[in-house]
Every structure is written in structure tokens, then in C-alpha cells.
C-alpha positions in Angstrom: -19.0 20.5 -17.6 -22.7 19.4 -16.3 -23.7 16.8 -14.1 -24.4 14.5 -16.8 -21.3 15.0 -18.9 -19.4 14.3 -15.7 -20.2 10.5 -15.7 -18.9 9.9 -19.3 -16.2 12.1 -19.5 -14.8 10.7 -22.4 -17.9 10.3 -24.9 -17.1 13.8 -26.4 -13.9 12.5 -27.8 -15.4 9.1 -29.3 -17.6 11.3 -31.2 -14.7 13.1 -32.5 -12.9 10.0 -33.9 -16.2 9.0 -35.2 -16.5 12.5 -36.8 -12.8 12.4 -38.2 -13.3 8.7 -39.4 -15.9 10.0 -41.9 -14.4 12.9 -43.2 -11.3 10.9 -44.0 -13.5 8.3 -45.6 -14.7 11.2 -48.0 -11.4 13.0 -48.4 -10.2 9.5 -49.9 -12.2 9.9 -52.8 -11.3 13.5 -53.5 -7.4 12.4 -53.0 -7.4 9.0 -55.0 -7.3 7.0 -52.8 -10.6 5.2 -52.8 -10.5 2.2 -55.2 -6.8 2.6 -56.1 -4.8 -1.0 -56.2 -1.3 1.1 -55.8 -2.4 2.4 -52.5 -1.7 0.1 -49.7 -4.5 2.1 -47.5 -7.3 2.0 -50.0 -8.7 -1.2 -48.2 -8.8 0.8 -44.9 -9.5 3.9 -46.1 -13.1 2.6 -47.3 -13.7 1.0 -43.8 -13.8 4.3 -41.7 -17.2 5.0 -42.5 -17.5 2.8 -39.5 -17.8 6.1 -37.6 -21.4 5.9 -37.9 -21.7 3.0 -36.2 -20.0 4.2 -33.3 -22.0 7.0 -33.4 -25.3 5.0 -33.2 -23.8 2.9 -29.9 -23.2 6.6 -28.6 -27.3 7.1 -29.2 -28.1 3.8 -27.6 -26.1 4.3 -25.0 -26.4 8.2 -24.0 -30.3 8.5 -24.7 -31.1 4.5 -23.0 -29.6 5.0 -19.7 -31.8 7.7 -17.8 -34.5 5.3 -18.6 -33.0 1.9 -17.6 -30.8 4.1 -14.4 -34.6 5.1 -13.5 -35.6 1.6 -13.5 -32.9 0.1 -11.2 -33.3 3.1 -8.7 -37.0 2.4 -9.0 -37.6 5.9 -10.1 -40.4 7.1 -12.5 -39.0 7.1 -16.2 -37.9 10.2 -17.8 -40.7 12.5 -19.7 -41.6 12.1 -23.1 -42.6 15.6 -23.7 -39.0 17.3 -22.1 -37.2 14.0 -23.8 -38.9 15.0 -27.3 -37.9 18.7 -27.4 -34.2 18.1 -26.4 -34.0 15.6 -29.4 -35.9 18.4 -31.4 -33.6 21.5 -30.5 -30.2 19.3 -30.6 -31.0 18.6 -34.4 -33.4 20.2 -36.5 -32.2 24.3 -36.2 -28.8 23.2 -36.8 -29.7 20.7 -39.7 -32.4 23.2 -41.2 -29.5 26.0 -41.6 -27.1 23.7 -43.4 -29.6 22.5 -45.2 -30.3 25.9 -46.8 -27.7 27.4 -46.8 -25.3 24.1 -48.7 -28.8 24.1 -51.4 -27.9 27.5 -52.1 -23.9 27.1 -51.9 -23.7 23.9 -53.8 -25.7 25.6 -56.7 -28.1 24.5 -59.1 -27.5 20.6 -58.4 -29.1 21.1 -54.7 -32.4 22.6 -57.1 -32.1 19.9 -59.7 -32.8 17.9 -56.3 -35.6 19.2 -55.7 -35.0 20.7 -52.0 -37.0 23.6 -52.5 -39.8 21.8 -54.8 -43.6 21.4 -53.1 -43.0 18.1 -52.4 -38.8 18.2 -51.6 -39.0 20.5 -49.0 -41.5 18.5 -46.3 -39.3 15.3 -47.7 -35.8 17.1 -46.8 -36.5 19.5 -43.8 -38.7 16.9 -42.3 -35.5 14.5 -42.9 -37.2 11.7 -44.4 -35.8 11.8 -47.6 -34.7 7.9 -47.2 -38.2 6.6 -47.0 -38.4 7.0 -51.1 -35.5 5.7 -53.9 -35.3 8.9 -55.5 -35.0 11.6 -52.6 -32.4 8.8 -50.6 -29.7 10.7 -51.7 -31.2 14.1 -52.2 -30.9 17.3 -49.8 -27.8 17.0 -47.5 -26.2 13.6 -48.8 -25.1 12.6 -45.6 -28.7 13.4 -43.8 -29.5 9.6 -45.0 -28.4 8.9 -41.1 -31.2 11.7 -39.6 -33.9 9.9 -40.4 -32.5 6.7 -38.9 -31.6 8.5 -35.5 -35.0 10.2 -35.3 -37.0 7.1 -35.7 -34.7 6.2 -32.9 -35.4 8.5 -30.3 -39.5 8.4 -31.5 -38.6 4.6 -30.8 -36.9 4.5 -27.5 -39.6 6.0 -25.4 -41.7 3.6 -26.2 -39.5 0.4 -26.1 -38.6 1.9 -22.6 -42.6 1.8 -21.8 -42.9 -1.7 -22.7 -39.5 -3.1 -20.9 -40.6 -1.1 -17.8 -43.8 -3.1 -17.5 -42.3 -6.2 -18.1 -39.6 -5.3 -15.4 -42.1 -4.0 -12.9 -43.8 -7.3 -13.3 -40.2 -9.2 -12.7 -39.4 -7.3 -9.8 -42.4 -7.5 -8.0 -40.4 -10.4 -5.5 -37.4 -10.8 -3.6 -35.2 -8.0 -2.1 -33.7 -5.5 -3.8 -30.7 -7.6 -5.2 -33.1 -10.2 -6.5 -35.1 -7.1 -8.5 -31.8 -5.9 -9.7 -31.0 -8.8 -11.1 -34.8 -9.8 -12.5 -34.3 -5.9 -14.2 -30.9 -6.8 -15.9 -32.5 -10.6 -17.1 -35.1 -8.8 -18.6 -33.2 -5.9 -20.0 -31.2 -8.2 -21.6 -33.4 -10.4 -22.9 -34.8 -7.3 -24.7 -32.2 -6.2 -26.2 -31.7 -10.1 -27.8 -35.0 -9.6 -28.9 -33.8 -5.8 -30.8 -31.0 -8.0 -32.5 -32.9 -10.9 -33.7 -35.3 -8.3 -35.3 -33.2 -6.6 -36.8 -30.8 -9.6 -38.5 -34.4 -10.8 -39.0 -35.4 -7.8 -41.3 -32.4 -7.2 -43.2 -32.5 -10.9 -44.2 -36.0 -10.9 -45.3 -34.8 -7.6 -47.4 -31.4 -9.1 -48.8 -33.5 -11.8 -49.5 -35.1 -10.5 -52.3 -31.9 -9.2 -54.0 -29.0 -10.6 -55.9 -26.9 -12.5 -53.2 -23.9 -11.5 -55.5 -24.9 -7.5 -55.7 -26.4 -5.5 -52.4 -28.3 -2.3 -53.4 -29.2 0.4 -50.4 -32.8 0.6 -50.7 -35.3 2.5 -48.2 -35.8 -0.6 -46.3 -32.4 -1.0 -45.8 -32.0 2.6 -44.3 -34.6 1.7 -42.2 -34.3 1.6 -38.3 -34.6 -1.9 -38.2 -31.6 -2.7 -40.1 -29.7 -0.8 -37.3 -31.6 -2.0 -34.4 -27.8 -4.4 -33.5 -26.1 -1.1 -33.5 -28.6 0.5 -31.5 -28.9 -2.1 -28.9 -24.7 -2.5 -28.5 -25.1 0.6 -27.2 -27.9 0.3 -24.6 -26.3 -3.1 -23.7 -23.6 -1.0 -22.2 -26.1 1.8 -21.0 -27.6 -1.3 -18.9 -24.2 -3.0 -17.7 -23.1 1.0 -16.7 -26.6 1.5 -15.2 -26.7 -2.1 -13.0 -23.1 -1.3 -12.2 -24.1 1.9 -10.6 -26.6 0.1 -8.8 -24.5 -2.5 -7.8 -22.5 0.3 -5.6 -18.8 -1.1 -6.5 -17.4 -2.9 -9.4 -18.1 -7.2 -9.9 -14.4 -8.8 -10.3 -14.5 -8.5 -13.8 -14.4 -5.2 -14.5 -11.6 -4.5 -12.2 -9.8 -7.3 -13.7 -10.7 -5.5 -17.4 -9.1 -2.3 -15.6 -5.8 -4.1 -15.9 -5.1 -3.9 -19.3 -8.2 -1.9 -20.9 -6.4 -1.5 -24.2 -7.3 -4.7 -24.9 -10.9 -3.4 -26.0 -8.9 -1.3 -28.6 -7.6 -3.9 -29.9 -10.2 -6.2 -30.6 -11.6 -3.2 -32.3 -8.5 -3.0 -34.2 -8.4 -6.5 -35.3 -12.1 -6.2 -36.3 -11.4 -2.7 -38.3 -8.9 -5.3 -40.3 -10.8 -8.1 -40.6 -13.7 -6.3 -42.5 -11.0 -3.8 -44.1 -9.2 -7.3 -45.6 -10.0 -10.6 -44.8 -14.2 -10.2 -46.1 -13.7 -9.7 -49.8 -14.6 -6.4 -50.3 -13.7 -4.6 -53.1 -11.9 -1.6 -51.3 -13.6 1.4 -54.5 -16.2 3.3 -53.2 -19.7 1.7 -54.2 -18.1 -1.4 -55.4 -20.8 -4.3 -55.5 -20.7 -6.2 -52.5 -22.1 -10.1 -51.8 -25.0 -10.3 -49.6 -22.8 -12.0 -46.4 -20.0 -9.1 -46.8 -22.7 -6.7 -46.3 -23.8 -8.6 -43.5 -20.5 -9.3 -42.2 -19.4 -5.8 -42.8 -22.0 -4.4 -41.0 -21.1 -7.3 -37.8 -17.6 -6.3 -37.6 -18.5 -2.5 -38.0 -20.3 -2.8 -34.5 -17.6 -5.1 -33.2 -15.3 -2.5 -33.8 -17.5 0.4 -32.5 -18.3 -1.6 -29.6 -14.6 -2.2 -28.6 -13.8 1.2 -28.9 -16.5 2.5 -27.1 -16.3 -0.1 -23.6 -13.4 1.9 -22.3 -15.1 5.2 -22.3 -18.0 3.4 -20.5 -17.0 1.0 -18.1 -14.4 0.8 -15.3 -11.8 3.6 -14.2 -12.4 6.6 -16.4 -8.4 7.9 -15.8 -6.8 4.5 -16.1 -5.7 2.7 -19.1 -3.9 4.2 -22.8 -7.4 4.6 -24.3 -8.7 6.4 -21.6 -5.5 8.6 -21.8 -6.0 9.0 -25.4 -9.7 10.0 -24.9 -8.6 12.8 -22.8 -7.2 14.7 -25.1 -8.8 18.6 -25.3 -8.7 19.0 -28.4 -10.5 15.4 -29.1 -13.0 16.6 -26.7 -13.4 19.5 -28.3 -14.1 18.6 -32.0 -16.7 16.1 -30.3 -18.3 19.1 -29.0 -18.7 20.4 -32.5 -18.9 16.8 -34.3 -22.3 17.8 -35.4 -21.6 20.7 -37.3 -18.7 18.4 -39.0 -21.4 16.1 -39.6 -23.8 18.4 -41.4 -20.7 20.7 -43.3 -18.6 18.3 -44.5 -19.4 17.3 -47.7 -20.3 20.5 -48.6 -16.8 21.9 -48.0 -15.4 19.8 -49.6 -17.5 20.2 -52.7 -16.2 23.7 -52.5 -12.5 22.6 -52.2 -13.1 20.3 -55.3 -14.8 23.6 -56.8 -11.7 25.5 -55.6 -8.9 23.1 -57.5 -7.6 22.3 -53.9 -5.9 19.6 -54.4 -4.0 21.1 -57.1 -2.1 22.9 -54.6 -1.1 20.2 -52.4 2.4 20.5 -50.6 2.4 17.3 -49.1 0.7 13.4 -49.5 -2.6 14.0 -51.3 -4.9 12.4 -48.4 -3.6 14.1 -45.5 -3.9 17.7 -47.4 -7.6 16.6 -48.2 -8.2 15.7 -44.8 -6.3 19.1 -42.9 -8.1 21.3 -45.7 -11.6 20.3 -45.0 -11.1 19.8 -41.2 -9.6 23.2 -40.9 -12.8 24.4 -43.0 -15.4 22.6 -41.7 -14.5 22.8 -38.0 -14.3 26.4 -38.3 -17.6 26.6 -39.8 -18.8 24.1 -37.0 -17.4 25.8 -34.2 -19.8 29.0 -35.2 -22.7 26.2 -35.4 -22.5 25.6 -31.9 -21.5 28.6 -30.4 -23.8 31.0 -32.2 -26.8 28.4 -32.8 -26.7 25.1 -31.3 -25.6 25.8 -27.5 -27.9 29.3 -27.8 -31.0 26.6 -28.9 -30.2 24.5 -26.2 -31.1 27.7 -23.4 -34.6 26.5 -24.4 -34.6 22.7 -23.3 -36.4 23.0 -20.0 -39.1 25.5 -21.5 -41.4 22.8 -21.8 -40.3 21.0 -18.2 -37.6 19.8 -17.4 -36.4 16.1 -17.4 -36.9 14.4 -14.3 -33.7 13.6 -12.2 -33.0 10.5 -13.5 -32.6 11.6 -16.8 -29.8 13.8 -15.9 -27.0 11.3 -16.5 -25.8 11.2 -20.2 -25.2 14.3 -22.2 -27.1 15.3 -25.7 -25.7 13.5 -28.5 -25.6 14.7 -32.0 -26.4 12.5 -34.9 -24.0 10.1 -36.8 -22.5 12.0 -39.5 -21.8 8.8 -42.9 -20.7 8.9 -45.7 -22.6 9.5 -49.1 -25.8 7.6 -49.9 -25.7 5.8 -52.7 -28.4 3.2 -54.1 -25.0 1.0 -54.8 -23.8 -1.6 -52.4 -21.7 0.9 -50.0 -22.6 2.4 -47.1 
């Protein structure tokens, strides 16, 4: 374990309930699940595609905190150019072999597509298939979420620039407390800022639509509309960072030490509020009201939030969550969640190809769900050991990050659920 991963320890295994949240939203489908009124976990079964809003707190968190951390310690910012090819070799080699190899697997709907057409294959391997209606669900289905974490990282640097100047300009008086605290005003402030933009922008979009019937369009899959999930995460990145700074913990988050499952379940009462108590038809890509896509989309980084606090703030070995978190073989599938991310859907088309559920031996959803884990974490776990962690020899060949970058691990991507130009998602 590095430097970095050593301050938040249990990250790894957030990204593997993420990871596992997804697949099990997908394996519903294939199991009957999805949309059936006899099933009592149809409702909830539909919400777990909130794993990609926890994974976009992990970005916000992970990739904002060597920036804001250099800030408090009054330490120049992380590079761009060292920042830039990280974020490069952590997701293109990986993405551009699964790409390939699931347009050639899946068969001739992956052509039909258009992945290997002159103007498909800059659209898909460039990953911006969701800036156009008809390439939004093209390519790898899931990939819809690539584009939305690339325009991320293109976006934090610079955000960072501009929150820098304002905070040197704050912190230009007083002592060092008094800067601390003009840093955390402003950092705040900004983030406010991110979250009034972005309920802003999908407002202005929604606005144009039936308020009785959401459909996904590119605007919609835009960074924007995810700038509240994004900035959930660096909110904690800042508290964590200022913290830090601070030397020891304020009286409140020893007194949150107490009894940290608390955080899990607020996140657990959120999970049910949007699972039941919103309205929304529980079949996949059922029509949805404009304020239960809002509200959906609310509770979703409640409940990422909630789960994530724990991992973040306070005693890392204290607490049931934190207990929970530690488990190897959670931090191991988070070590691997991006190759579950970018394989699968496309095992479990093959399953579906193979007649698997034909042979099931016990309830249909959890022999969906073992099958394609078993599959796609085996076909994962050769991702990272023969590709991804071999890439990632290369980071520091352009530089290396400065110190204060060295304090959250590389994230991979949120893996979601199928685009669709219908209401889900």
C-alpha cells in the first residue's frame, strides 16, 4: 500500500459496493426482477444504480484534495501536465481494449453501432459518444459515464486555478488560523457556487421537456448536471484537508466517532426514500416526472454522501462501517472495480447469449449476480494485473506530481447502468 492509499484506507472498498451496486442493477433485468409488481425488491433493485453517484463523490474527493491540501499548507498546486497523464493512463488503455474487444465479442450489433465507422471511432475511443442523441448509447453502453469523468478532471485543474487566486487573495491577513479559516470560507463558498450551477442547468434543460416525462438528452449527460455530485465529494476533500490542517479533530467529529453508523443510516433511509416514497415507477426506463428526476438524483447523493463520510472523516478503525470497509476481499474488488465497470455488460450479454439463466439452481437474481461477478471479476482481475497496474509504471515519465499531490490514490471511473434516451439513469 502507497503513501497516498494509506490516508483513505477504506476508499477501495466503497468503490467495490459501488461496483457491485451496478452490476446487480443490471443482473435484475436479466433475472426479472426489474419492473415486476410480485417482487417485493423491484423498487430497490432499480435504485442501486446509485453506485455511480458514489463513484463520482470518490472523484471529487480523491482527485480535489492534493490541490485544496496544497493550499492550506500553502504549497504550490499539483502539476497539470503529471495530473493529466495519470488521468490518461488510469483510463483510456484499459477502456480502449474493452472497447475492441466487447465490438468484436458482442457481434454485429457493436458494427450496426457504428464503433469502427469513420466517424464512430473518434466519437467512441475518444469517449464522447454522449455529446450526440444517436451515438449516447453506442460503443460500450455504460461508457456514457467516461465522458462525464473526463470533462471532470479537464475541469478541476482549472476550477482549482481560479479558487487558488481567490484564496491567495483571502489569506493575504491574519495568522495562520485566520488564513485557514479565510481558505475553508472561500472553499466553501465555491463549491455553493458548483451546486447552484448545476441545479441551475438541469432546470433550464428540464425546462424545456414534459414535466410529466424526463428524456436523457446530451445536455443532461453533461458535467454540469453532475457538478452536486462532484462537489459532495470535494466538500469532504476540503473538511479532510482543513482537518489535517487543523492538527487534531474539532469536537464534532470525535463526537461523530461515537456512533459513525449513523452516516449509514441516513444513507439507508435516503436509499428508501427514493426507492419508495418519490413515485417512481420501479421498471427499468419507466417515465419519470421532472421533480422525481430531480429528487432522485438529490437523494442519490444523499445516500452516496452518507456512505462515503465514514471512510473519510474521523477514526479510520472505529465504528461498524469502518469494520465493514475493511474487508479484503471488498478492498480487493475495488482494486479491480474498473475492469467490472468496463466488462460487465458485456458478460452478461454473453450469459444471456449462453441461456444462463436457464440453468439456475437457486433465486434467479442472486445466480445473475454470482454468474457475472465470478466472470467479470475474473476478466477484470487480468485487466489490472496484466494492463492497468503495468500502464501505471509510466505515470512519472512525464514528471512526477509534486508532494502535495501524493495524498489520494487513482480512482477509476463510475461504472452505470445502460444509457438510454428514456427517463432512467
Amino acid at each position: 500500500m502507497n503513501v497516498r492509499a494509506k490516508r483513505f484506507p477504506l476508499v477501495d472498498s466503497l468503490r467495490a459496493i459501488a461496483a457491485l451496486c451496478v452490476l446487480l442493477t443490471h443482473t435484475a433485468v436479466a433475472a426479472g426482477i426489474s419492473g415486476n409488481p410480485r417482487s417485493v425488491l423491484s423498487p430497490y433493485a432499480q435504485r442501486l444504480d446509485v453506485g455511480v453517484a458514489i463513484f463520482f463523490l470518490i472523484s471529487g474527493l480523491l482527485l480535489y484534495r492534493p490541490f485544496v491540501a496544497a493550499r492550506f499548507r500553502c504549497r504550490p498546486a499539483p502539476a497539470t501536465g503529471p495530473y493529466a497523464w495519470r488521468r490518461f493512463l488510469r483510463i483510456a488503455p484499459a477502456y480502449w481494449l474493452a472497447l475492441t474487444v466487447t465490438a468484436l465479442w458482442v457481434g454485429t450489433s457493436a458494427y450496426e453501432l457504428g464503433v469502427f465507422s469513420s466517424s464512430g471511432f473518434p466519437t467512441y475511443y475518444l469517449m464522447a459518444q454522449t455529446y450526440r442523441s444517436r451515438t449516447l448509447s453506442g460503443g460500450l453502453i455504460q461508457g456514457w459515464t467516461l465522458t462525464i469523468e473526463i470533462t471532470f478532471y479537464a475541469f478541476l485543474p482549472l476550477y482549482a486555478w481560479g479558487m487558488r487566486r481567490l484564496a491567495d487573495r483571502a489569506g493575504r491577513t491574519g495568522g495562520a488560523q485566520r488564513d485557514a479559516r479565510s481558505v475553508l470560507r472561500a472553499e466553501i463558498a465555491g463549491l455553493v457556487l458548483l451546486v447552484i450551477v448545476s441545479e441551475a442547468w438541469k432546470l433550464v434543460v428540464l425546462g424545456g421537456q414534459s414535466p410529466h416525462q424526463v428524456v436523457i438528452t446530451p445536455a443532461l449527460d453533461a458535467l454540469p448536471a453532475y457538478l452536486d455530485q462532484f462537489a459532495l465529494g470535494m466538500g469532504l476533500a476540503v473538511v479532510s484537508a482543513w482537518i489535517e490542517q487543523r492538527g487534531s479533530p474539532p469536537r464534532w467529529v470525535r463526537r461523530f466517532d461515537r456512533a459513525p453508523v449513523l452516516s449509514w443510516v441516513f444513507a439507508a433511509v435516503a436509499f428508501y426514500v427514493v426507492s419508495k416514497r418519490i413515485g417512481i415507477n420501479p421498471r427499468f426506463f419507466a417515465p419519470m416526472g421532472r421533480w422525481q428526476y430531480l429528487g432522485r438524483e438529490w437523494l442519490y447523493g444523499a445516500v452516496a454522501f452518507g456512505l462515503l463520510v465514514p471512510a473519510v472523516i474521523g477514526d479510520q478503525k472505529r465504528g461498524l462501517p469502518r469494520r465493514v470497509l475493511g474487508l479484503r476481499v471488498l478492498a480487493w474488488l475495488g482494486l479491480i472495480s474498473y475492469g467490472i465497470y468496463l466488462w460487465q455488460t458485456t458478460v452478461l450479454a454473453q450469459l444471456q447469449r449462453w441461456n444462463f439463466g436457464a440453468h439456475s439452481i437457486i433465486q434467479p437474481w442472486l445466480w445473475w449476480s454470482a454468474g457475472t461477478l465470478v466472470m467479470t471479476a475474473a476478466i477484470a482481475a487480468a485487466s489490472y494485473y496484466l494492463l492497468e497496474r503495468p500502464v501505471l509504471s509510466f505515470k512519472d515519465v512525464f514528471g512526477a506530481q509534486r508532494s502535495a499531490a501524493r495524498d489520494a490514490p487513482a480512482e477509476p471511473p463510475a461504472p452505470a447502468p445502460t444509457a438510454s434516451t428514456g427517463a432512467e439513469r
